[in-house]
N, CA, C and O atoms as CSV, one atom per row, in Angstrom:
chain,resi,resn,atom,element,x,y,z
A,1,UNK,N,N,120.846,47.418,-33.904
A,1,UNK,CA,C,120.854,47.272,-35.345
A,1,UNK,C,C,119.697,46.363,-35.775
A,1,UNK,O,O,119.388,45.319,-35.201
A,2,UNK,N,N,119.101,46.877,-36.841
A,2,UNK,CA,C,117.823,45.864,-37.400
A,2,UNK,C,C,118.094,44.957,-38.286
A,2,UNK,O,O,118.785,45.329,-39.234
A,3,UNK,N,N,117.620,43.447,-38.247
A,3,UNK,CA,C,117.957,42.965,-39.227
A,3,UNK,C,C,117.170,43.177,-40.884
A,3,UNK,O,O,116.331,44.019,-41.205
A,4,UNK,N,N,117.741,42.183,-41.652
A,4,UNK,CA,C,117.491,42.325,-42.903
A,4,UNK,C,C,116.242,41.365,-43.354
A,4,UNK,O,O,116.499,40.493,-44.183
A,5,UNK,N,N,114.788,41.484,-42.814
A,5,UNK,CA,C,113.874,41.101,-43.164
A,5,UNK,C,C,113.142,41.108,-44.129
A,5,UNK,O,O,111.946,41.002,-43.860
A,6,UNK,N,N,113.441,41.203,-45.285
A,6,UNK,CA,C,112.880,41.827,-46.574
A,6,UNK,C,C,112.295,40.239,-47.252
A,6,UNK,O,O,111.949,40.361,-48.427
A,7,UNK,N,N,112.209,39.427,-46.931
A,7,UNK,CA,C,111.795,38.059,-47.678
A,7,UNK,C,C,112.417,38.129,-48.993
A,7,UNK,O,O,113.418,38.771,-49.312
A,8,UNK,N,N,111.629,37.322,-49.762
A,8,UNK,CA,C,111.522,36.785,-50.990
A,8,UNK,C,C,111.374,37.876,-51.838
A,8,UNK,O,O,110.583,38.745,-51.471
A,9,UNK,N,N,112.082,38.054,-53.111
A,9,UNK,CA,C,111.548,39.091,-54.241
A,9,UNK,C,C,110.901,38.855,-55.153
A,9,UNK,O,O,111.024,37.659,-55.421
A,10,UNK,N,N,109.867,39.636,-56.198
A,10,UNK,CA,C,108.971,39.172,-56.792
A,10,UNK,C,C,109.815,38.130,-57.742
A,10,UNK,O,O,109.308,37.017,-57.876
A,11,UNK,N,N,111.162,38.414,-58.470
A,11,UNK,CA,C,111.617,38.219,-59.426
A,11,UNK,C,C,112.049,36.346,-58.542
A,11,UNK,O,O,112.014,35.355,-59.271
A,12,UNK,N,N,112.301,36.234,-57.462
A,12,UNK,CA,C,113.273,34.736,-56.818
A,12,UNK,C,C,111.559,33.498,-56.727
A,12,UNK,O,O,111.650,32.281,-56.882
A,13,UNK,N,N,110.027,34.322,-56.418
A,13,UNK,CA,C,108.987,33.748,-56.572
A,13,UNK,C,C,108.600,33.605,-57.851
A,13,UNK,O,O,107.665,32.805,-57.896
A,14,UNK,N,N,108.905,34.032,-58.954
A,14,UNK,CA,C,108.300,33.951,-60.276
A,14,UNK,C,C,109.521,32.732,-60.740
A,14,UNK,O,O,109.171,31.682,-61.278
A,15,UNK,N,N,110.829,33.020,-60.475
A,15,UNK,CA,C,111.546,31.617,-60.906
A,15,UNK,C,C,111.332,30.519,-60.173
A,15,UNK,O,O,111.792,29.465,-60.612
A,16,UNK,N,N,110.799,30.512,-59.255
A,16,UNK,CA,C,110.614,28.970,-58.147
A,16,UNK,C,C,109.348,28.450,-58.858
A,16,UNK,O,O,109.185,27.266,-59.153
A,17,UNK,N,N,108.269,29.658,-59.163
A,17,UNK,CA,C,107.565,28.880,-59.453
A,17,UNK,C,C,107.361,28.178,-60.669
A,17,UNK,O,O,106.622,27.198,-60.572
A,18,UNK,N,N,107.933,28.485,-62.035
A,18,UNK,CA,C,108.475,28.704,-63.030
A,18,UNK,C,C,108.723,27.066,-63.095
A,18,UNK,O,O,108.004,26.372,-63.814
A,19,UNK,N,N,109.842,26.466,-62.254
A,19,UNK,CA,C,111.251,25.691,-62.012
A,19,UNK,C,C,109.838,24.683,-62.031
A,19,UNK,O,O,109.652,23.778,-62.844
A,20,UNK,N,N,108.849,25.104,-60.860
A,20,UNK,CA,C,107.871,23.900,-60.345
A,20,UNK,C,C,106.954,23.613,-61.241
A,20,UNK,O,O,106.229,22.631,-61.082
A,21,UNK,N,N,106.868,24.264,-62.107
A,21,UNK,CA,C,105.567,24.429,-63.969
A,21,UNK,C,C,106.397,23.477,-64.572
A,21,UNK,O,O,105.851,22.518,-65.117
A,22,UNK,N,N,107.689,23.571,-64.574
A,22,UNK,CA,C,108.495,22.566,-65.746
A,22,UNK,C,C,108.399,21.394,-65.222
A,22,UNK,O,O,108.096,20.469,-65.976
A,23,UNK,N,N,108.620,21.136,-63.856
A,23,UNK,CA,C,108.808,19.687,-63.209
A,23,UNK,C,C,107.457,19.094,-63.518
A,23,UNK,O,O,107.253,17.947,-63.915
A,24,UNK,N,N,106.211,20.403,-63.188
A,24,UNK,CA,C,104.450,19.290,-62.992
A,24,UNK,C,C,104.882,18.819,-64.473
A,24,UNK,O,O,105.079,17.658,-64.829
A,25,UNK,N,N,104.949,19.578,-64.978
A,25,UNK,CA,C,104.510,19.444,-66.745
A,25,UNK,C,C,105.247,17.976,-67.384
A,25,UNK,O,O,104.784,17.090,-68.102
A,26,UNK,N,N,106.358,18.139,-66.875
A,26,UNK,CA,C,107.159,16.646,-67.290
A,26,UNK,C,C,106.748,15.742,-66.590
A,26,UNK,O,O,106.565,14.746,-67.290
A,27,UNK,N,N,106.447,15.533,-65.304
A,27,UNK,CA,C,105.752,14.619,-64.526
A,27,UNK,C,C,104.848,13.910,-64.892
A,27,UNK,O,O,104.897,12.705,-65.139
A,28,UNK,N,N,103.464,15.018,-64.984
A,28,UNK,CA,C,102.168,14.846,-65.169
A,28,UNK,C,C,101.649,13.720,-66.158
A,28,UNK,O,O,100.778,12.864,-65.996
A,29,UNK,N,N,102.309,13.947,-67.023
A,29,UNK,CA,C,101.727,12.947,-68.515
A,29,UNK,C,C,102.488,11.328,-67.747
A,29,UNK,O,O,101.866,10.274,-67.875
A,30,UNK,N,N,103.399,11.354,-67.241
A,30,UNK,CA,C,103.962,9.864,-67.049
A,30,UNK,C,C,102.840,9.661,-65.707
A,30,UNK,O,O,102.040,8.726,-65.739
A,31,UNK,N,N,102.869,10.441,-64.769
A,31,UNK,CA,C,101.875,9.883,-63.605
A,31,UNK,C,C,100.187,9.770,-64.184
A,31,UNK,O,O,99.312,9.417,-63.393
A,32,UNK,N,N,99.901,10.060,-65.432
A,32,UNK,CA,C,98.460,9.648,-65.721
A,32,UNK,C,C,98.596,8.638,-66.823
A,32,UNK,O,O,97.775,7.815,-67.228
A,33,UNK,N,N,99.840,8.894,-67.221
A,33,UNK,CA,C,99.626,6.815,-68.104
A,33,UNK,C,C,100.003,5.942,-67.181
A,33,UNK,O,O,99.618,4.868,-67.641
A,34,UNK,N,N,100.654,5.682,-65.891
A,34,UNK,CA,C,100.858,5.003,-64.764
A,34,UNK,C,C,99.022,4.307,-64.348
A,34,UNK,O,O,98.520,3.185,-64.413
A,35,UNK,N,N,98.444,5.850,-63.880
A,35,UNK,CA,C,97.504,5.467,-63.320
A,35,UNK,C,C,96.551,4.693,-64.402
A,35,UNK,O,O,95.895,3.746,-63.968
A,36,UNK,N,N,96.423,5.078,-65.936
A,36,UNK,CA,C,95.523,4.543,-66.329
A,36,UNK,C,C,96.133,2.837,-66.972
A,36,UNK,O,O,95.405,1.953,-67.423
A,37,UNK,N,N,97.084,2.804,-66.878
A,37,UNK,CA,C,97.599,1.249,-67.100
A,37,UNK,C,C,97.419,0.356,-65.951
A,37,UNK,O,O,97.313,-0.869,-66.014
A,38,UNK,N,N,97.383,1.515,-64.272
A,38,UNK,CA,C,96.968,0.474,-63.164
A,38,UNK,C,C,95.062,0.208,-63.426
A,38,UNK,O,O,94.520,-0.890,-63.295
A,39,UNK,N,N,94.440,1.317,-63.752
A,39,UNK,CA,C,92.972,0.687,-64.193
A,39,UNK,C,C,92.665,-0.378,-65.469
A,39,UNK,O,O,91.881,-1.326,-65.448
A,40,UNK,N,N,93.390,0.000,-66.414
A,40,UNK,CA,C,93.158,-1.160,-67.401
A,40,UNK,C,C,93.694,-2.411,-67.039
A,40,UNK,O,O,93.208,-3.352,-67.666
A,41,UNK,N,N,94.766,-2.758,-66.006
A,41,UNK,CA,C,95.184,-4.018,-65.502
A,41,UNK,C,C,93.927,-4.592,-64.597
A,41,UNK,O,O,93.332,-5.666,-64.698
A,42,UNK,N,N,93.755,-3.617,-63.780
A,42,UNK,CA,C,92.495,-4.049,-63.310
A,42,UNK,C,C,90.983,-4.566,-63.984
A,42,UNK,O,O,90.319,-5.430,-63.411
A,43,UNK,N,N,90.620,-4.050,-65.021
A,43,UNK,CA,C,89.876,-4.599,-65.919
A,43,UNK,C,C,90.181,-5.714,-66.797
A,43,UNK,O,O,89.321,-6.261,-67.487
A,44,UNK,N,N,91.665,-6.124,-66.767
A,44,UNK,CA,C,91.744,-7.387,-67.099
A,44,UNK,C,C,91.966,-8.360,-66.048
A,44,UNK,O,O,92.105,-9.568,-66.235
A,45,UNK,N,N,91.988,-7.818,-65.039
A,45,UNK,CA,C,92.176,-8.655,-63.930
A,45,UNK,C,C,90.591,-9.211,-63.604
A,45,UNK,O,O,90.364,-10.417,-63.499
A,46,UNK,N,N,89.476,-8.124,-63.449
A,46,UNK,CA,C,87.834,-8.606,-63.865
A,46,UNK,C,C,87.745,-9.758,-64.385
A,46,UNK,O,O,87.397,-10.846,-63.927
A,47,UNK,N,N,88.282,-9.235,-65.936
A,47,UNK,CA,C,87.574,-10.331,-66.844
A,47,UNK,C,C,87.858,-11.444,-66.560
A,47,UNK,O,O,87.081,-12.399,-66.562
A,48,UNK,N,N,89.478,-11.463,-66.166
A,48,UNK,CA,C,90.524,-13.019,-66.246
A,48,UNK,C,C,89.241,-13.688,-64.827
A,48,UNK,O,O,88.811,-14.841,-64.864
A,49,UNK,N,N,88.904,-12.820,-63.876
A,49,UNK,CA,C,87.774,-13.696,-62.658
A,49,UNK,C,C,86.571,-14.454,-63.208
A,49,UNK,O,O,86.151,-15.580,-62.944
A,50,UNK,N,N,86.086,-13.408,-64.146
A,50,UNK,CA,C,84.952,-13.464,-64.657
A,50,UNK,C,C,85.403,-15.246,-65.835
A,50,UNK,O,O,84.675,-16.234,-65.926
A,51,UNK,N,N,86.376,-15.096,-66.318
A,51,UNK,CA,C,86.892,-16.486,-67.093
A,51,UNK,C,C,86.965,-17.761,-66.365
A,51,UNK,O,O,86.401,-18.801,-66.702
A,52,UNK,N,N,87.599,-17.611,-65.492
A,52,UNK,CA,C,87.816,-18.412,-64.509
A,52,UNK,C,C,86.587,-18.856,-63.474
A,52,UNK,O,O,86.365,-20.005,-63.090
A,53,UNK,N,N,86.009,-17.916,-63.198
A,53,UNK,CA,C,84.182,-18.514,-62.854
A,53,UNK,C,C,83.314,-19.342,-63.684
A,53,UNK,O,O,82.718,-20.335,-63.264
A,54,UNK,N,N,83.260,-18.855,-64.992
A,54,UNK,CA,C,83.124,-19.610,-66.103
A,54,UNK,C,C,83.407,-20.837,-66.414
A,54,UNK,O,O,82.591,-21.706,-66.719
A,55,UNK,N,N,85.032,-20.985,-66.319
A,55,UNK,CA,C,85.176,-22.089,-66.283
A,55,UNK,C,C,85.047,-22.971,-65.196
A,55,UNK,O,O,85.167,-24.151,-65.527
A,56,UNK,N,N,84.764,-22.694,-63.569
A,56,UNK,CA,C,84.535,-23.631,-62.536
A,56,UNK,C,C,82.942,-23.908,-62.862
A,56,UNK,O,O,82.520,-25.056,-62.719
A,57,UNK,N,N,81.711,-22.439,-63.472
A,57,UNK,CA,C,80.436,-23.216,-63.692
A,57,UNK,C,C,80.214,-23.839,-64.245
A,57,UNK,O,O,79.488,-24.707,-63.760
A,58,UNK,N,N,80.632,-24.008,-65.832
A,58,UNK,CA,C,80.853,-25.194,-66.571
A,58,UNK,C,C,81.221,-26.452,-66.116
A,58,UNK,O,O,80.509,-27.398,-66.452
A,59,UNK,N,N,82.503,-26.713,-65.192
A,59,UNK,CA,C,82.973,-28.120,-64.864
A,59,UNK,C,C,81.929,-28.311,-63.858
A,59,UNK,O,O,81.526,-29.464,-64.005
A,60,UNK,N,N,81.079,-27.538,-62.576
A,60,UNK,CA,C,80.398,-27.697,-61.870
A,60,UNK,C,C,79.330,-28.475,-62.128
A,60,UNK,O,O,79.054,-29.521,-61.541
A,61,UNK,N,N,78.612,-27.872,-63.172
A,61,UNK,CA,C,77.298,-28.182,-63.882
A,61,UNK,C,C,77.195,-28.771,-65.333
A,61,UNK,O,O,76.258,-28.727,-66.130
A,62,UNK,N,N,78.643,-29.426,-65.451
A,62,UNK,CA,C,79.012,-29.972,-66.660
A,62,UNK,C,C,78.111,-29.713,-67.888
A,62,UNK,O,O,77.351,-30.483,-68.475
A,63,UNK,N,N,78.486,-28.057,-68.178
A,63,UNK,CA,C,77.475,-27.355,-69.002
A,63,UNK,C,C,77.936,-27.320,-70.021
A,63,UNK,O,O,79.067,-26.852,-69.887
A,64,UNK,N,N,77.668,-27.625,-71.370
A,64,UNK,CA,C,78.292,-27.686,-72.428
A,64,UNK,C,C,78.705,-26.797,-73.496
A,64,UNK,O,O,79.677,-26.885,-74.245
A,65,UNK,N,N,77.377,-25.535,-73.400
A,65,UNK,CA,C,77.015,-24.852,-73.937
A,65,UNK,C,C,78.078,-23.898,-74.392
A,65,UNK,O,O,79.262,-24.232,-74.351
A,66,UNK,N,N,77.594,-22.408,-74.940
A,66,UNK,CA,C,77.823,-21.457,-75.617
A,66,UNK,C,C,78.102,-20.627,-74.191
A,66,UNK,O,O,77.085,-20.534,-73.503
A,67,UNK,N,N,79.368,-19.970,-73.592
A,67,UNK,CA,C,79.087,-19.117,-72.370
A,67,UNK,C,C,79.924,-18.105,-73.179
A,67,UNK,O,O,80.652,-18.377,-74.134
A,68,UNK,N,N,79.734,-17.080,-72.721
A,68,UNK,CA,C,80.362,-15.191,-73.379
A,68,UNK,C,C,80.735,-14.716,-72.013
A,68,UNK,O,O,80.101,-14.641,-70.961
A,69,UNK,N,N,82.373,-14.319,-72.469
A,69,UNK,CA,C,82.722,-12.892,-71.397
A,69,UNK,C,C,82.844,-11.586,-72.245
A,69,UNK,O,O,83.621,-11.760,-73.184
A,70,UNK,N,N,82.529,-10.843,-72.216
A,70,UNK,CA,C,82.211,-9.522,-72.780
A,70,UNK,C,C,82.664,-8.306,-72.381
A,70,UNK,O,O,82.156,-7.783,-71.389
A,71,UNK,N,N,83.774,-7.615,-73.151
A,71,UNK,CA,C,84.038,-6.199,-72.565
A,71,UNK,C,C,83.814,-5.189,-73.712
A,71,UNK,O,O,84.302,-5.124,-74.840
A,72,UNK,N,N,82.964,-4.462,-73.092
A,72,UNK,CA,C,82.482,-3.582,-74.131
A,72,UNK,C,C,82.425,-2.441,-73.367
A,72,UNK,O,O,82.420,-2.326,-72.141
A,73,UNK,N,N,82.371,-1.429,-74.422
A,73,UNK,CA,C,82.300,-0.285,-74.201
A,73,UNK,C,C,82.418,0.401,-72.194
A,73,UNK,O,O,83.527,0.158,-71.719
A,74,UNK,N,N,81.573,1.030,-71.338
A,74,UNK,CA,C,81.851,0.738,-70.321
A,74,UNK,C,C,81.258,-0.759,-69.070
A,74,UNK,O,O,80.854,-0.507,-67.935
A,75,UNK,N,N,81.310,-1.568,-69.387
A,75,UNK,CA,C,80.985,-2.445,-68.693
A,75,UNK,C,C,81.409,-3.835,-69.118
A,75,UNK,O,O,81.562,-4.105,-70.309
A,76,UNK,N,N,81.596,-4.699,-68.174
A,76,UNK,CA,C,82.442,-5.783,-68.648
A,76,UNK,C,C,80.904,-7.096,-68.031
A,76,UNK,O,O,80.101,-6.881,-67.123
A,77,UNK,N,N,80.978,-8.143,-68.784
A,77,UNK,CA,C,79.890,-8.858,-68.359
A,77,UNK,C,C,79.814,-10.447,-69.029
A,77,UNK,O,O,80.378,-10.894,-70.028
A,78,UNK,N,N,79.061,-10.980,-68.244
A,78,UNK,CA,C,79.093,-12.678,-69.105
A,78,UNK,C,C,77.430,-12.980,-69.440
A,78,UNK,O,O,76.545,-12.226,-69.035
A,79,UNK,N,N,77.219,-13.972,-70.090
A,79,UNK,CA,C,76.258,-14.736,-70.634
A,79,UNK,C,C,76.332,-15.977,-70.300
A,79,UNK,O,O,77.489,-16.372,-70.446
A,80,UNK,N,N,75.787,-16.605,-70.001
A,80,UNK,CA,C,75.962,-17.809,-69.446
A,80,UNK,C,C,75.090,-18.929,-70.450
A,80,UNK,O,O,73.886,-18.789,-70.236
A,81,UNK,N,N,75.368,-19.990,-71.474
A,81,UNK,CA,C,74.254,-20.727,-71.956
A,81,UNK,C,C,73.309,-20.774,-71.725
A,81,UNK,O,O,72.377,-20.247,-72.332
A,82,UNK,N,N,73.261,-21.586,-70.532
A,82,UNK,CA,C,72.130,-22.043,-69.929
A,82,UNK,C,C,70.885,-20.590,-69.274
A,82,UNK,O,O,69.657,-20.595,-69.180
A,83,UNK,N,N,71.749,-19.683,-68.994
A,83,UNK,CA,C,70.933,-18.574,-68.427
A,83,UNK,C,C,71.367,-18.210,-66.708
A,83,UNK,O,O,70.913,-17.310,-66.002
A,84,UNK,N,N,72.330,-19.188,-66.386
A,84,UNK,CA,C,72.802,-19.579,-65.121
A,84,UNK,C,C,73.145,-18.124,-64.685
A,84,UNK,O,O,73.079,-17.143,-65.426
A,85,UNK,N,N,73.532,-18.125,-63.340
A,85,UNK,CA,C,74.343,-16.929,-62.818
A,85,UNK,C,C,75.734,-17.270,-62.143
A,85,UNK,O,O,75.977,-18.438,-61.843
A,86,UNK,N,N,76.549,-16.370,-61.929
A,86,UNK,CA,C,77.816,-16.728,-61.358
A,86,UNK,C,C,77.838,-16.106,-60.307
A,86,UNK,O,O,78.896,-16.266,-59.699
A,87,UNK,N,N,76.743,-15.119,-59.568
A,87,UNK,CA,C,77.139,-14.576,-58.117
A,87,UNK,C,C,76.963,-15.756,-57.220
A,87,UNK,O,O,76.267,-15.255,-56.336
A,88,UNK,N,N,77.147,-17.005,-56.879
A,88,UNK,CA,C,77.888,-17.944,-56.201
A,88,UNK,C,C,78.664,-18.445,-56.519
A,88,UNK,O,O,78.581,-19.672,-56.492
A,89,UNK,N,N,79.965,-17.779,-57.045
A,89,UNK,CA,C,81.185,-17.930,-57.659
A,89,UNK,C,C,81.732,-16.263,-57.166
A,89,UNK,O,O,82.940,-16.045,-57.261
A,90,UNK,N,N,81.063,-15.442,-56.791
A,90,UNK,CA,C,81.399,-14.841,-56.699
A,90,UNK,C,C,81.609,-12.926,-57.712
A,90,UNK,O,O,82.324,-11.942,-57.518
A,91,UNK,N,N,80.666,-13.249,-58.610
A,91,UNK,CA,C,81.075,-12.852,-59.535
A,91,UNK,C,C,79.565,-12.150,-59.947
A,91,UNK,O,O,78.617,-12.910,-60.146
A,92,UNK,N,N,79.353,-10.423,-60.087
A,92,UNK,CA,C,78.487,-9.744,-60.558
A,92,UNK,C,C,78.072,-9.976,-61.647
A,92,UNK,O,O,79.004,-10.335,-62.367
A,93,UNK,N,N,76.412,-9.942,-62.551
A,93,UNK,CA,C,76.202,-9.831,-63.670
A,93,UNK,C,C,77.465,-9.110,-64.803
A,93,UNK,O,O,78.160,-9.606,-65.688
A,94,UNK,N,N,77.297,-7.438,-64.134
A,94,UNK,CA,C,77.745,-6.772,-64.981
A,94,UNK,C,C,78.779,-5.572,-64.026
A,94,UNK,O,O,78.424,-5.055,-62.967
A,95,UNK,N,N,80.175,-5.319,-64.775
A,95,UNK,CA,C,81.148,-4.530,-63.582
A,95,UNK,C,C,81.595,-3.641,-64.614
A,95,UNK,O,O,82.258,-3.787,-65.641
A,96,UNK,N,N,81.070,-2.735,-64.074
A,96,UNK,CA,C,81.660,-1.336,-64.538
A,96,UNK,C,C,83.281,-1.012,-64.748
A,96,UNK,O,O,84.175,-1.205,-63.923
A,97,UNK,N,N,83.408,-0.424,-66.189
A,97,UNK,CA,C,85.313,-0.604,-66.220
A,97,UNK,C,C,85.749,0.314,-65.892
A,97,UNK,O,O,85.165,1.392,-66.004
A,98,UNK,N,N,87.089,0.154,-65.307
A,98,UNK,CA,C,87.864,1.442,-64.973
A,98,UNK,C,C,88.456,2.471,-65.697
A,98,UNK,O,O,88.306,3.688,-65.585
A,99,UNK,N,N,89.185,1.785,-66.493
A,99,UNK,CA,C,89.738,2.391,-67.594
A,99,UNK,C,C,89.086,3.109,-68.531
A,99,UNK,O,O,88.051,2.702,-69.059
A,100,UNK,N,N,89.754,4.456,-68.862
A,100,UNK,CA,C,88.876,5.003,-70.204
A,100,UNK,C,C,88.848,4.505,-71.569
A,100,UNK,O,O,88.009,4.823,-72.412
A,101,UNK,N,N,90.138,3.438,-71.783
A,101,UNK,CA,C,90.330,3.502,-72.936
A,101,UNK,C,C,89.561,1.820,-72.995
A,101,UNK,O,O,90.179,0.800,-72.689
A,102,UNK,N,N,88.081,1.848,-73.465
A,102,UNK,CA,C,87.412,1.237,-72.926
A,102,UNK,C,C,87.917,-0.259,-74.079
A,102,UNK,O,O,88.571,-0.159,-75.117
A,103,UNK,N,N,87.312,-1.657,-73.409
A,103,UNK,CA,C,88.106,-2.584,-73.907
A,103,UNK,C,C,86.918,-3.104,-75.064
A,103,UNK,O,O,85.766,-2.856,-74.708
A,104,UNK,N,N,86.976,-3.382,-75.600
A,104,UNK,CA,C,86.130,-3.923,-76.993
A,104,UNK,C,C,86.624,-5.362,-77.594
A,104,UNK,O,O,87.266,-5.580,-78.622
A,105,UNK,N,N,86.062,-6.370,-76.512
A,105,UNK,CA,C,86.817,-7.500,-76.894
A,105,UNK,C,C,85.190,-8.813,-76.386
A,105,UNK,O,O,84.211,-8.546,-75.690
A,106,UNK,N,N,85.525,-10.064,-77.052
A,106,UNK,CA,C,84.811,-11.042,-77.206
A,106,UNK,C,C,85.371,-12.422,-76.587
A,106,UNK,O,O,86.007,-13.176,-77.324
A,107,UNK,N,N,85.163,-12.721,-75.378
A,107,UNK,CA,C,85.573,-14.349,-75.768
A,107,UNK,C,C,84.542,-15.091,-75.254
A,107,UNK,O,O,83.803,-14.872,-74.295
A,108,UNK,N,N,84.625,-16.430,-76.398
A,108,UNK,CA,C,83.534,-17.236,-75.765
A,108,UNK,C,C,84.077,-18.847,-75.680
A,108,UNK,O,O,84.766,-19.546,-76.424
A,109,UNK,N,N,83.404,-19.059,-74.385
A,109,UNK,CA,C,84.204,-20.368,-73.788
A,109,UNK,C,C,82.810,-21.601,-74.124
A,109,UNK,O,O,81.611,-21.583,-73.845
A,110,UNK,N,N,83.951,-22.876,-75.052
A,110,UNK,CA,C,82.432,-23.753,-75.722
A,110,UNK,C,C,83.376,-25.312,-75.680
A,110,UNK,O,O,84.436,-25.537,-76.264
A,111,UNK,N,N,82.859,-25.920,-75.099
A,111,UNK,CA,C,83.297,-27.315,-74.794
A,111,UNK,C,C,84.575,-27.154,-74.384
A,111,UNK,O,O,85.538,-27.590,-75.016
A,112,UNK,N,N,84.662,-26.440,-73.174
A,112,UNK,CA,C,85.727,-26.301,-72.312
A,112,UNK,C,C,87.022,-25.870,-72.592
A,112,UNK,O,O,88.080,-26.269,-72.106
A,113,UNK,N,N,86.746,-24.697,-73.739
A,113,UNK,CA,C,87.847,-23.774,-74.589
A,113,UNK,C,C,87.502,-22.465,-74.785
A,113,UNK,O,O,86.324,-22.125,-74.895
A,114,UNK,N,N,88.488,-21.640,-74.843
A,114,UNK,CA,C,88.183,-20.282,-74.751
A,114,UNK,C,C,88.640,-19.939,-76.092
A,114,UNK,O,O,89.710,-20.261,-76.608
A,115,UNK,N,N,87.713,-19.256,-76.582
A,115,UNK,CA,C,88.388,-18.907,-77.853
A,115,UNK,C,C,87.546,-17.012,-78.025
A,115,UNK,O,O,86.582,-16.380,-77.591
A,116,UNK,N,N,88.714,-16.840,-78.936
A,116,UNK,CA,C,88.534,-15.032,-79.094
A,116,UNK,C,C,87.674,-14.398,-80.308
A,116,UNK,O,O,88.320,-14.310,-81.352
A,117,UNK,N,N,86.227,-13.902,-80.373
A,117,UNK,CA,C,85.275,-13.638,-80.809
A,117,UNK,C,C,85.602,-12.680,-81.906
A,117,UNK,O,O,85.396,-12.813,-83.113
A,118,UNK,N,N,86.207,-11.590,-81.192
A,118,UNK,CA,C,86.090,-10.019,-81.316
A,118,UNK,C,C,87.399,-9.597,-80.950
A,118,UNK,O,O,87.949,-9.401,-79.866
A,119,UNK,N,N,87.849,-9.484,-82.464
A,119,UNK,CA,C,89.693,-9.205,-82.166
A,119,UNK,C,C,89.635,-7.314,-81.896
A,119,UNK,O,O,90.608,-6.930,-81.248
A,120,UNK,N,N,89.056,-6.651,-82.138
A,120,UNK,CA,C,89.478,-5.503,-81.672
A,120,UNK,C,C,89.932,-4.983,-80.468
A,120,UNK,O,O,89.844,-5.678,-79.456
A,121,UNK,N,N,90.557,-3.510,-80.409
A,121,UNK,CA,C,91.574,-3.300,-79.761
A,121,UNK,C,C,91.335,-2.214,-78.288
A,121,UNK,O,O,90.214,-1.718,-78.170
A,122,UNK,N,N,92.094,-1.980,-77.525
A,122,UNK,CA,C,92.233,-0.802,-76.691
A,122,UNK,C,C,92.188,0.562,-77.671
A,122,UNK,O,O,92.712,0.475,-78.782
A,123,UNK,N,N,91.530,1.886,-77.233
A,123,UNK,CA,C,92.058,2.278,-77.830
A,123,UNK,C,C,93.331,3.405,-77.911
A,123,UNK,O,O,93.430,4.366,-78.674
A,124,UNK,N,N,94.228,2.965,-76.896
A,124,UNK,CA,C,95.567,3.087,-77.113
A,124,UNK,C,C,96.251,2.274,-77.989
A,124,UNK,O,O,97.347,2.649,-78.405
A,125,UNK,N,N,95.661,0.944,-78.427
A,125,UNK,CA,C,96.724,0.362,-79.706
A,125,UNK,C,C,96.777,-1.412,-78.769
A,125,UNK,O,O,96.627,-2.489,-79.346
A,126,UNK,N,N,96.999,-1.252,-77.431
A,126,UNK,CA,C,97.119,-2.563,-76.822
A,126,UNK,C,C,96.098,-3.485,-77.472
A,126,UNK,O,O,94.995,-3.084,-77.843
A,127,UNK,N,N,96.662,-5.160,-77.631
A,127,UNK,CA,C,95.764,-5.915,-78.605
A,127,UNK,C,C,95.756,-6.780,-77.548
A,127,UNK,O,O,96.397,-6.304,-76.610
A,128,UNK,N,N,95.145,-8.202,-77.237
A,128,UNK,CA,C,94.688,-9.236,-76.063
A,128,UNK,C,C,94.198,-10.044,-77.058
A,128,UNK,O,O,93.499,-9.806,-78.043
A,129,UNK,N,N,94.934,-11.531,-76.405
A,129,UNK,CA,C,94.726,-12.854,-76.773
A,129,UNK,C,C,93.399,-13.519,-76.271
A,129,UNK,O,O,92.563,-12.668,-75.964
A,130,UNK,N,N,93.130,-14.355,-76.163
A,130,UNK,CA,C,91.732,-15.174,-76.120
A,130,UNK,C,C,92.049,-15.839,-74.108
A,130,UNK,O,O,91.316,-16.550,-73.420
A,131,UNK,N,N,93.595,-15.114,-73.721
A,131,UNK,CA,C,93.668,-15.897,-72.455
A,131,UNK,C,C,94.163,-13.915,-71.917
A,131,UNK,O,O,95.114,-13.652,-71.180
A,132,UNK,N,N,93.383,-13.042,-72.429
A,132,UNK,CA,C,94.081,-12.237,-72.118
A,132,UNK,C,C,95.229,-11.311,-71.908
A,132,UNK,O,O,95.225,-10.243,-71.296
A,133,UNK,N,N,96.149,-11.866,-72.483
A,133,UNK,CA,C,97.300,-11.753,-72.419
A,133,UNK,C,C,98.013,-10.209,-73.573
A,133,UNK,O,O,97.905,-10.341,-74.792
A,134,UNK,N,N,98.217,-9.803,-73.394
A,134,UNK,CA,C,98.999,-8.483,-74.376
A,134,UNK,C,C,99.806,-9.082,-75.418
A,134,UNK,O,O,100.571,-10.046,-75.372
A,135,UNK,N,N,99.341,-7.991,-76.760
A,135,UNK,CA,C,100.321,-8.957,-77.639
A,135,UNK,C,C,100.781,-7.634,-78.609
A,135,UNK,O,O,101.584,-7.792,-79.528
């Protein structure tokens, strides 16, 4: 006697795959705001280095001046008063951002205070304090 080898029917492959269209589809949108909230954390995680270098070159070189951290459009970057650099701190001129929803923000650190330049926003709507922080 032969068995009953006939597989799958067109009609049992068109519902499986069907079943698996509904699951990507509901998935999809939550696994790409996941990923892009892990890149924009990371670009504030940059800047918060880039702040914090800032503030060790200042106390280093007891600099008084005008220093800028800067996130703009794609690239995040500082100014330093004096003209100084921070790659012995560790820290690149200028770092390319991850995130698309690119950050458009100002702070500038001046007699050993950080204060917030350039209140504009993500543009998903997220707003950031002068210490970074979500508000």
């Amino acid at each position: 006697m032969k068995g009953n080898n006939d597989g799958f029917s067109l009609v049992e492959l068109i519902i499986v795959i069907a079943i698996m269209a509904v699951i990507v589809g509901i998935l999809a949108p939550q696994f790409i705001k996941y990923v892009e909230q892990s890149r924009e954390s990371k670009d504030l995680q940059n800047i918060e280095e880039m702040k914090k270098a800032v503030e060790a070159y200042s106390t280093d070189h007891e600099q008084k001046g005008i220093h800028v951290v800067e996130a703009t459009g794609a690239v995040l970057k500082y100014v330093l008063g004096d003209g100084g650099s921070l790659q012995p701190y560790g820290v690149e001129t200028q770092i390319t951002q991850s995130s698309s929803n690119k950050i458009v923000l100002k702070w500038q650190y001046e007699d050993y205070m950080w204060s917030l330049v350039s209140d504009q926003c993500f543009a998903n709507g997220a707003w950031y304090d002068a210490k970074g922080s979500k508000r």
